[in-house]
N, C-alpha and C positions, 0 to 999 in steps of 0.2 A: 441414428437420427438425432439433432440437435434439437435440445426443446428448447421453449420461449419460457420467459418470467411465469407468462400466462400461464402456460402446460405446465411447470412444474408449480406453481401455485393450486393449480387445476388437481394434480394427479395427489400434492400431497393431502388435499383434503379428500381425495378419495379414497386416501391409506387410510386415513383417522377411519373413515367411517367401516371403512372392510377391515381394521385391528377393534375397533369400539364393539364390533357384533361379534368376534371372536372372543373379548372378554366377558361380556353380556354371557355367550354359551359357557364358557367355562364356570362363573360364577354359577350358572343355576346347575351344570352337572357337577359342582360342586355342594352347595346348597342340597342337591337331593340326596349325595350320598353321606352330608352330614345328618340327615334326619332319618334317613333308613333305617329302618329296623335292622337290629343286629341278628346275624343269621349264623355260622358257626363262628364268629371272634368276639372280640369286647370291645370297650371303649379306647384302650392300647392302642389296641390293633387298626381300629377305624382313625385313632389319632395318626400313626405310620402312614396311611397311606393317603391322608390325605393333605401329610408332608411330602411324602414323593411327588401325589401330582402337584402341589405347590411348586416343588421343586425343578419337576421338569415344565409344567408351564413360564416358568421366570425365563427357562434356558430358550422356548419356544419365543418367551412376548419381546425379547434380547435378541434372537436372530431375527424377528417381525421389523425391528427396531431399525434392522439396514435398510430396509424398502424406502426410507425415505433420504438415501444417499441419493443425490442425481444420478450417479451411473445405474443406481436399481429400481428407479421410480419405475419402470412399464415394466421389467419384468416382475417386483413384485404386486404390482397391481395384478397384472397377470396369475401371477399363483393365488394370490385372495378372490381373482374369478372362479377359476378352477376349482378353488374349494368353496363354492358355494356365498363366500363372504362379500362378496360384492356381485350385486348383476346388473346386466348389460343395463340397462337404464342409467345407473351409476355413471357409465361413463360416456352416458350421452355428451354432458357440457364439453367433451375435450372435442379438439378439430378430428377430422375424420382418418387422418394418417395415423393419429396419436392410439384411436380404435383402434384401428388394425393393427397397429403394435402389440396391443394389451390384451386382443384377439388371439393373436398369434399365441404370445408366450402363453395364454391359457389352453393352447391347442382345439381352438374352438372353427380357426381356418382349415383344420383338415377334411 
């Protein structure tokens, strides 16, 4: 499908908003397991691990990062439906063909 200025103007502001609420969740599942009560580790330990998920989030918010190439704008809109990050509402403003794309790759047409 060929988008217009419009659709990809259209779709890339609905990437910000479906990456903005996956940061949002990451921050506060991060926030909580900095203020958790330490149960068998120490404060090391809680330092480790909440370098790894730093670490593998960077690697997650960097492959999020291609959805806003034209050739990935539907399907990653599509995978931020799928998981939750964006819903159909979201992507009311786009033309109805652009939906159904974004449909699809969420597997929401089956």
């Amino acid at each position: 499908m060929e988008l217009t200025k419009t659709d990809k103007r259209q779709l890339k502001d609905i990437i910000r908003r479906g990456i903005l609420r996956r940061c949002e969740e990451w921050l506060k599942e991060t926030s909580e397991l900095i203020s958790k009560e330490y149960d068998d580790e120490n404060a090391f330990d809680r330092c480790m691990e909440v370098t790894k998920r730093s670490r593998d989030y960077f690697k997650e918010a960097m492959r999020r990062e291609d959805y806003y190439r034209n050739t990935m704008m539907i399907s990653g809109a599509g995978v931020l439906l799928a998981e939750g990050y964006l819903t159909l509402e979201d992507i009311k403003e786009c033309r109805e063909e652009v939906q159904a794309a974004i449909r699809f790759w969420a597997r929401m047409d089956e």
